[in-house]
Each structure stands twice: as structure tokens, then as C-alpha cells.
KESE-459689 format. One record per residue (C-alpha): residue in one letter; x, y, z. Coordinates in steps of 0.25 Angstrom, whole numbers, padded with zeros to 4 digits, always signed. Example, Ala and Ser with C-alpha at 12.3 -4.5 7.8 and 13.67 -1.06 7.14 Angstrom:
// residues 2
A+0049-0018+0031;S+0055-0004+0029;
//
This chain:
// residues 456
X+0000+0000+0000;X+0009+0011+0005;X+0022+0008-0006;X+0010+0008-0018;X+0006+0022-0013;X+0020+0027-0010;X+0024+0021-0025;X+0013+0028-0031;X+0014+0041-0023;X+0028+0043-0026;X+0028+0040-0041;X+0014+0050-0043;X+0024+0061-0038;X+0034+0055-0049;X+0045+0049-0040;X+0049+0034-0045;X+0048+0023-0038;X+0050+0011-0033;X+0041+0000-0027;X+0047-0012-0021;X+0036-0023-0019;X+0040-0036-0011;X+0028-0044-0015;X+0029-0052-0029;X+0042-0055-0022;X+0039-0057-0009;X+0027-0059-0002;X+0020-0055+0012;X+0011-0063+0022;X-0001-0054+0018;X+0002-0050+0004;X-0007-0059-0007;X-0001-0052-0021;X+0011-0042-0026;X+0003-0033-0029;X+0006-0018-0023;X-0003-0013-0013;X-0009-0028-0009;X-0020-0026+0000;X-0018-0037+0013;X-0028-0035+0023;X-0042-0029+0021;X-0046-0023+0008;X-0051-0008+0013;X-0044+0005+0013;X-0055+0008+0023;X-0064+0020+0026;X-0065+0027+0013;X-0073+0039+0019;X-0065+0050+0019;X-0071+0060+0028;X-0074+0052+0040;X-0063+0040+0042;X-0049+0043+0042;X-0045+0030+0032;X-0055+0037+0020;X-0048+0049+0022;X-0033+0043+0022;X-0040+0038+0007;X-0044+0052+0003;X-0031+0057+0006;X-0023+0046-0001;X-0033+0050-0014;X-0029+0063-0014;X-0015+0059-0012;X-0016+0052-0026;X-0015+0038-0017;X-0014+0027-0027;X-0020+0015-0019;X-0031+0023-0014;X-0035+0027-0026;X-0033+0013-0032;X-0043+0008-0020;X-0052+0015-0027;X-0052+0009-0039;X-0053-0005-0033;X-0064-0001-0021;X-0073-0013-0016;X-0086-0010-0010;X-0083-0010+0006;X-0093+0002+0012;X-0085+0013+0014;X-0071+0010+0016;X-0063+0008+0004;X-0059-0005+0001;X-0052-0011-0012;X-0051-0024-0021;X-0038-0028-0015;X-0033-0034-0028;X-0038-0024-0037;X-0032-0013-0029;X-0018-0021-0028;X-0017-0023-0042;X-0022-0008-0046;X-0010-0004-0037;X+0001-0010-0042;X-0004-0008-0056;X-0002+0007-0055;X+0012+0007-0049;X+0016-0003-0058;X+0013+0005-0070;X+0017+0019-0063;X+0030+0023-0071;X+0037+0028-0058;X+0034+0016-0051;X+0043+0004-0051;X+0039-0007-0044;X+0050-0017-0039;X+0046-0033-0034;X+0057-0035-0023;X+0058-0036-0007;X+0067-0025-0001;X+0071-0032+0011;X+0078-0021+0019;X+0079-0005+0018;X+0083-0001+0006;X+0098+0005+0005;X+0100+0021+0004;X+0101+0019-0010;X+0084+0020-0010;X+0084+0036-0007;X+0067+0035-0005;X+0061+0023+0000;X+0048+0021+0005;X+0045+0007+0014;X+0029+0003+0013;X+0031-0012+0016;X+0018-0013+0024;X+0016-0021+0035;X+0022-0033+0028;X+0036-0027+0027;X+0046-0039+0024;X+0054-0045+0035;X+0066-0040+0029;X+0064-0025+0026;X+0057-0025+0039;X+0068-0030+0047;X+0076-0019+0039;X+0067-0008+0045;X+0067-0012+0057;X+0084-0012+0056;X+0081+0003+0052;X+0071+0008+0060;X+0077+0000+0072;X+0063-0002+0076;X+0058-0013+0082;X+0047-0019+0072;X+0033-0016+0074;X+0022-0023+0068;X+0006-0028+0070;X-0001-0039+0064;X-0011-0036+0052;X-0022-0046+0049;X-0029-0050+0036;X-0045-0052+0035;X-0049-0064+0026;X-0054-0060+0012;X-0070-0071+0009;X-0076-0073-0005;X-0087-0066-0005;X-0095-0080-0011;X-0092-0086+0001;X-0099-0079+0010;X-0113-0079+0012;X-0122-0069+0009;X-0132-0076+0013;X-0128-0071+0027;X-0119-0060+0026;X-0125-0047+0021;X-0118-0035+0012;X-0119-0020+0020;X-0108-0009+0024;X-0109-0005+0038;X-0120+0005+0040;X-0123+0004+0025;X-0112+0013+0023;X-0110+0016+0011;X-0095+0016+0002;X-0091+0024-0009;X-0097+0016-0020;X-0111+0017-0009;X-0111+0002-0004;X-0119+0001+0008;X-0115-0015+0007;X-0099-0017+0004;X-0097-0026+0017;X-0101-0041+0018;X-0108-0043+0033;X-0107-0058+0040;X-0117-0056+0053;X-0114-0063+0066;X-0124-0067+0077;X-0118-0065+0091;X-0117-0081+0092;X-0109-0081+0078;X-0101-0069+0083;X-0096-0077+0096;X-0093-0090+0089;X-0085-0081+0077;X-0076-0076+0088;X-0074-0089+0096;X-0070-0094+0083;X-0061-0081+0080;X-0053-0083+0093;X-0053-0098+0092;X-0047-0097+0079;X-0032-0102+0075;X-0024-0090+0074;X-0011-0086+0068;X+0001-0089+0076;X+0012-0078+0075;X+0026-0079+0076;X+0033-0075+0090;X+0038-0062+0083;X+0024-0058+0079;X+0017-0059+0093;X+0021-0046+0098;X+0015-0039+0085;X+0002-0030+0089;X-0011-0031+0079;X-0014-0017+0074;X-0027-0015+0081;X-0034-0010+0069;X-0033-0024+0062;X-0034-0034+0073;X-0037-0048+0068;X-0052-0053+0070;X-0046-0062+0080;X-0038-0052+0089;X-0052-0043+0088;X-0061-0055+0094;X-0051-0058+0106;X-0053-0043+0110;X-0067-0046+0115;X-0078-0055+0109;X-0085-0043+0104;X-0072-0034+0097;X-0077-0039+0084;X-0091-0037+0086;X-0086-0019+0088;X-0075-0023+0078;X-0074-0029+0064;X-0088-0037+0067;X-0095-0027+0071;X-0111-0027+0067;X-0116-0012+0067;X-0121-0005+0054;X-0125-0018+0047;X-0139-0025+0046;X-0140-0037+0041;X-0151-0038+0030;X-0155-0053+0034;X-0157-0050+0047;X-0158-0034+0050;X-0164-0035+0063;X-0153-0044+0071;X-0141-0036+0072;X-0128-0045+0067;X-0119-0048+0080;X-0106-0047+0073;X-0106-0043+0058;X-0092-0046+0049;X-0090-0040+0037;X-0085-0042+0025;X-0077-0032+0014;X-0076-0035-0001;X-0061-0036-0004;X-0062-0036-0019;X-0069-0028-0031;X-0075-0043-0036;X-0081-0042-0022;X-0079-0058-0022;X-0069-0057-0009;X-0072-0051+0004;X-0063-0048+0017;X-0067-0048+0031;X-0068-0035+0038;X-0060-0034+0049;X-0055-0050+0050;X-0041-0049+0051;X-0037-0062+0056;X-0025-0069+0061;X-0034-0083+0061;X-0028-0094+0054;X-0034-0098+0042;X-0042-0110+0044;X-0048-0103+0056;X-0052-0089+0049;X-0060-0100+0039;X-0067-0105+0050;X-0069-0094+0061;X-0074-0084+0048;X-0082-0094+0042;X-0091-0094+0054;X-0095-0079+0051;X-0109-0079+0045;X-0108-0078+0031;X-0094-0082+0029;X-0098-0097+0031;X-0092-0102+0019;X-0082-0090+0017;X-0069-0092+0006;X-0058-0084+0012;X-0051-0079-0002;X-0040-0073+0010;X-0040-0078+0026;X-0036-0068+0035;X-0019-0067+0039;X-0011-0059+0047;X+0001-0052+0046;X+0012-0044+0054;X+0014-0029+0049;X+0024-0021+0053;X+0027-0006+0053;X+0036+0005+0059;X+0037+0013+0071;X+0034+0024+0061;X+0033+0037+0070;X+0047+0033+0077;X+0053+0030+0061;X+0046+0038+0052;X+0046+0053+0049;X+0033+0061+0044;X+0038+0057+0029;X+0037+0043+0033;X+0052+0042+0031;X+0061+0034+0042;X+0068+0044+0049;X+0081+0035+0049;X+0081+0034+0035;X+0071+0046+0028;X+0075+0037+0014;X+0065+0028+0019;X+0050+0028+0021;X+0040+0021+0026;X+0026+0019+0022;X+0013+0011+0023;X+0010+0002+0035;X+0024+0000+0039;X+0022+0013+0044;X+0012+0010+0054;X+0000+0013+0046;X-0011+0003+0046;X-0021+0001+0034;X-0020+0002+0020;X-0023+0015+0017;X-0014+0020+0028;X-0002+0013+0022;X-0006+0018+0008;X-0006+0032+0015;X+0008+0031+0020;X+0014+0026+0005;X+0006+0038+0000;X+0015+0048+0010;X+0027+0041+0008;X+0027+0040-0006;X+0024+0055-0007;X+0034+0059+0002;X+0044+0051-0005;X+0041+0057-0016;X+0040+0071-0012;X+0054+0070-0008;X+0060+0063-0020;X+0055+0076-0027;X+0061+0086-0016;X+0046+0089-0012;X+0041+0092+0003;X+0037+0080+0010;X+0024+0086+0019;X+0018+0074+0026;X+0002+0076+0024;X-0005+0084+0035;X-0008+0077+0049;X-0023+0082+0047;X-0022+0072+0033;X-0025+0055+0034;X-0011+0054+0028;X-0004+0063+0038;X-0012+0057+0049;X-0006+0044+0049;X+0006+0049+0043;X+0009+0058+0057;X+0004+0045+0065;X+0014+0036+0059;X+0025+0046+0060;X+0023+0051+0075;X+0009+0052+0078;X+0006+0042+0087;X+0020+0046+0096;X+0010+0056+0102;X-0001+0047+0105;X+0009+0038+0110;X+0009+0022+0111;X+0017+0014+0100;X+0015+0015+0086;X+0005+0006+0079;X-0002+0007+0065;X-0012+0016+0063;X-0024+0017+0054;X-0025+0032+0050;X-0037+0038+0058;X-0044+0051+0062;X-0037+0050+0075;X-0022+0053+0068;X-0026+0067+0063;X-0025+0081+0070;X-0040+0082+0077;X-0051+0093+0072;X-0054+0105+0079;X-0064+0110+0070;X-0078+0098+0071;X-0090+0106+0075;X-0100+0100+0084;X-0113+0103+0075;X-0117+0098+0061;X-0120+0111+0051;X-0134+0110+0057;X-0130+0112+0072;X-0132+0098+0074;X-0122+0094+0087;X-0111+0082+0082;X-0108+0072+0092;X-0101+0059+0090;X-0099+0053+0077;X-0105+0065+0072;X-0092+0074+0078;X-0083+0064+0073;X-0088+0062+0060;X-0087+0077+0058;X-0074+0078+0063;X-0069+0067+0054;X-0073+0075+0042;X-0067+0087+0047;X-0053+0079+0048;X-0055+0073+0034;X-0058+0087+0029;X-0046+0093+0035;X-0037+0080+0030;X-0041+0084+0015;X-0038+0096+0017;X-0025+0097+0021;X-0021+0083+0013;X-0025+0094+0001;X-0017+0105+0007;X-0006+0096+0009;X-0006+0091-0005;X-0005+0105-0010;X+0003+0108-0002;X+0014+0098-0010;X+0012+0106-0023;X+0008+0102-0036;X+0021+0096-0041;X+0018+0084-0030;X+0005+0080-0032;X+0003+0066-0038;X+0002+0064-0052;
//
């Protein structure tokens, strides 16, 4: 994600480069195909709404910034309500297409095991979570840090002619609608309180992945926790989590309220395959088949993907990076994308997009201005890079949200009609006030770099 968009940056502002790519050669844990940009986990970029959640805004921002994948998400939308989620394969393939044909963009098939030599004047590092042994251990000798790293978990991916409609019904929560107006993207598998309690006996029964003795130690990041991990917080976690029933009715049946209510999410345009919302898993095989078999509706389900678990790894950025994203032993050297300690795709795509600019900004001798704090992009850049010093604690990944940015001063406490806000009401008007005043000054920031460096 993050090296795609650096590529692509970088070369719209007419710097060469060079894109090395392990896969084809060399393959991950997680990773399916060589293609660039390989979505592993879910198929959503999340929220796309840009005026209430900060996720949808980080995508607005990245539109204006002439972000490739964004824009390529786009063209290979599936319906899931509103968030905005993508044909995985389409959207892989439509990437690497357009870098491979872009006449400034050389892509190269080979591992780079360690940091490169001086000779590589400007290099940026996005190996995701999944960075090689080798070029981790290399990092690690740089940065004498020691490694930190959580485990990310993989929801299993159904055949949507297995399940059975029969039982399951089609509806978005609250019937809200997505860009395309769907009031029905998601796939809804109804539980009774008795199928609910047996479903999580089964869960915590079930065989689990055994981890190495170095692995142990390594902390989940709490905004992907395996299903698992979820249920032995407390029988009813899932039930106010992934599970949970509100905002649906099922048509069969609308007066009984569904205990529990799992959703699917179409993971393809074909709309033949469908993932698991929220049903990360470190379960072994043969006892996800079973334990998610008993889900009503999924009786018969064919897993086209089982759920997995992997170990990512990223770096204690705010101690090793400075606000250009370069390490401030080596400022040659960049990082970008989850290693950084972002989480989520947009997010990682979001730190390619900076680093590839500011790269290129100073190939050409141009200022490199990071964006605004008040902006999504410069949000989580100023957490990665020193925020969270000042809340304190360790660092851990981050999803970008509201609670990054400088607060509002300016929300008013009546609507036009001298109706009194209160509650959701107050926040949703101060969300817009903070999105507003995030374009604006991503606008003025853009301006601000003068003509000669917009993106072609």
C-alpha cells in the first residue's frame, strides 16, 4: 500500500523511481499473489463519509492529494453500505497495471535484505507489517531498538452460494444508505440467545494457534483482536462488538429482535465471495470449519479463505523519526506505511502518499512543509512522529481519528433554528466543523506548494 502510493506520488511530481518488490521472488505468511498493493486482511477502506468520521476524511484528503489507490478503490468499489470497500483482485491488479506502465517507474522483483548502502542517496522503507527477517533485523541494528511488533489476524472469506439465504437476510445497519444508495450491502446471519451461548463455547473450545516462544510476548493491536481474544473478555463482548444486533430487523421474523447478528461483507465485484465482518481468527483450520459452521445461515459454508494470523512489526517512530518521516540517524532513509506504526490501509497508504512527496520535494530542492495538524494527514503524521509522548504510555499503532487533531472552539450550542444541541447532536456538528476546517487548510497547504508542484 504505502510503497505503491510513494511510487506514484514521487513520479506525478516527475522524479524517477525505483520500486523494489520482494513478492514474485519471495513470498510472505499473508500475502496470496505478486501483485502490488495485495490487500491481506479485510476488503474495506472503511468510512467513506467525509464530513462525520475521520477515516472518510483521510480519503477525501488523499483524492485531493492525487492519491492513486484511492482513486483506483474507486473504480473497483463493491457495494458494503457506506464505508468503502473494494474487489481485492481487481483493485491489486488496476494498481500494479498503472505503475508498471508509468514511464518514470521501474519496477525491480528482488529482496533487499538489509539497509541499502549510502550509495541509494533517497530511499523510502514501506515493508509493512510483514517486513523480511533479514531487513528487519538490519533495522533493528540501525535503530538500536529493540523490535516491536502485535499480531494482525485474517477474517475467513464464504462463497456466497454456500450460505443460506433461506435464513440469512440482506440489509446495511439502519438501512443506511452507500454512495451507490444500497440500503442492503451487508449479509445478516441472526442468532438466538441459546445459538449465541453455544457459538461461544465453541469459540473458546476451539483449537488455537500455538505461537513460538519469541511470539508470546507480542501484544494484539486492540482494534483488530481475533474473535477469539474478543469472547474470553466476557460472554457478551461480542454481543456490544463485532455481533452486535442493533439497527437490523430481520424481515422473516421483525417482531423478535436477533440476539447476536454476524455480518457479512461482499469481497468481490462478481459478488460470488463474502468475508466475515469482524472475524479475525487465530483458530486452527479445521475448527473455524466447524465453530463458524454453526452460525445460522452458514450451515453449509465453503471457505474460499480461512481466517490466519500473522505477527507485524513496526517502529518506535516518535523516538526514530523526524516530521519528514526520515530516521534521524540517517535522514537518506524514510519510512512509510504500517511499519511506522499506523494501522489500517488507508492509513499506511496515507504515509506513502507524505513520504513520496517529501521525497520528491527534496530531490527538486523544494520545501518539504509536512500538512497541517488540523488536516487527517497531518494528524496522524504528528502522532506517529511525537504525539502520543505527550499523552504518555508506549507507543502502539494507531488508526487515524478525531481525537488526533487540535480541538474546535467554534461549535455552537443551537441549530439555525434555535433548537438546543445536545449529545450526538453536538458531536456531529463539531465533526463537521473539524472536516470543514481539514479541507480548508489541506487546500491552503496545497497552494501553498506553488504550482510547479502539483501532481500532474
Amino acid at each position: 500500500m504505502a510503497g505503491s502510493e510513494a511510487a506514484w506520488q514521487a513520479a506525478s511530481l516527475g522524479v524517477p523511481v525505483i520500486l523494489h518488490e520482494m513478492r514474485g521472488v519471495k513470498e510472505t505468511p499473508a500475502h496470496k499473489t505478486d501483485h502490488l498493493a495485495e490487500l491481506v486482511c479485510s476488503n474495506s477502506f472503511r468510512s467513506d463519509d467525509h464530513e462525520l468520521n475521520a477515516v472518510g476524511l483521510l480519503h477525501e484528503e488523499m483524492r485531493r492529494c492525487n492519491g492513486l489507490l484511492i482513486r483506483l478503490a474507486s473504480d473497483h468499489q463493491v457495494p458494503a453500505g457506506s464505508a468503502l470497500a473494494v474487489d481485492r483482485d481487481g483493485f491489486s491488479a488496476a494498481v500494479t497495471n498503472v505503475l508498471e506502465k508509468h514511464p518514470l517507474v521501474t519496477i525491480v522483483r528482488e529482496e533487499v535484505p538489509t539497509i541499502p548502502s549510502p550509495d541509494w542517496s533517497s530511499v523510502i522503507i514501506a515493508t509493512g507489517p510483514l517486513t523480511s527477517d533479514s531487513l528487519a533485523h538490519s533495522i533493528g541494528a540501525l535503530t538500536d531498538e529493540a523490535d516491536l511488533a502485535f499480531f494482525d489476524a485474517i477474517a475467513p472469506i464464504i462463497e456466497f452460494d454456500s450460505i443460506n439465504m433461506d435464513v440469512a437476510w440482506r440489509q446495511s445497519r439502519y438501512d443506511k444508505p452507500g454512495p451507490q444508495g444500497d440500503t442492503a450491502a451487508y449479509i445478516n446471519c441472526p442468532l438466538t440467545e441459546e445459538q449465541y451461548n453455544a457459538f461461544i463455547d465453541a469459540l473458546l473450545a476451539g483449537e488455537k494457534t500455538e505461537f513460538r516462544d519469541w511470539e508470546k510476548d507480542t501484544p494484539y493491536f486492540e482494534g483488530c483482536l481475533p474473535v477469539e481474544v474478543m469472547a474470553e473478555r466476557g460472554r457478551e463482548t461480542l454481543r456490544f462488538g463485532p455481533l452486535k444486533p442493533v439497527g437490523l430487523t430481520n424481515p422473516r421474523d421483525p417482531d423478535v429482535k436477533p440476539h447476536a447478528v454476524v455480518q457479512l461483507r461482499q469481497d468481490n465485484a462478481l459478488g460470488t465471495l463474502w468475508n466475515m465482518v469482524g472475524f479475525q481468527t487465530k483458530l486452527k483450520y479445521g475448527a473455524q470449519s466447524d465453530v463458524f459452521r454453526m452460525i445460522p445461515g452458514l450451515e453449509n459454508a465453503v471457505f474460499h479463505r480461512l481466517g490466519g494470523i500473522h505477527r507485524n512489526t513496526f517502529l518506535n517512530s516518535p523516538k526514530l523519526l523526524d516530521d519528514q518521516l526520515r530516521l534521524k540517524k540517517q535522514n537518506r532513509l524514510r519510512f512509510a506505511g504500517q511499519v511506522t506504526g499506523v494501522e489500517g490501509y488507508v492509513e499506511s497508504q496515507a504515509m506513502g502518499l507524505l513520504a513520496g512527496r517529501f521525497a520528491a520535494y527534496e530531490r527538486l530542492g523544494l520545501p518539504v512543509t509536512p500538512p497541517p495538524a488540523t488536516t487527517a494527514l497531518g494528524a496522524l503524521l504528528g502522532h506517529i512522529t511525537g504525539g502520543h509522548i505527550a499523552a504518555g504510555g508506549s507507543f502502539q499503532p494507531m488508526n487515524v481519528n478525531f481525537g488526533l487533531f487540535p480541538e474546535v472552539t467554534n461549535v455552537p450550542n443551537k441549530t439555525e433554528d434555535g433548537k438546543r444541541l445536545r449529545g450526538k447532536e453536538k458531536g456531529r456538528a463539531k465533526k463537521r466543523i473539524m472536516t470543514a476546517r481539514a479541507l480548508n487548510d489541506l487546500h491552503q497547504w496545497l497552494e501553498e506548494l506553488g504550482p510547479e508542484v502539483q501532481p500532474a
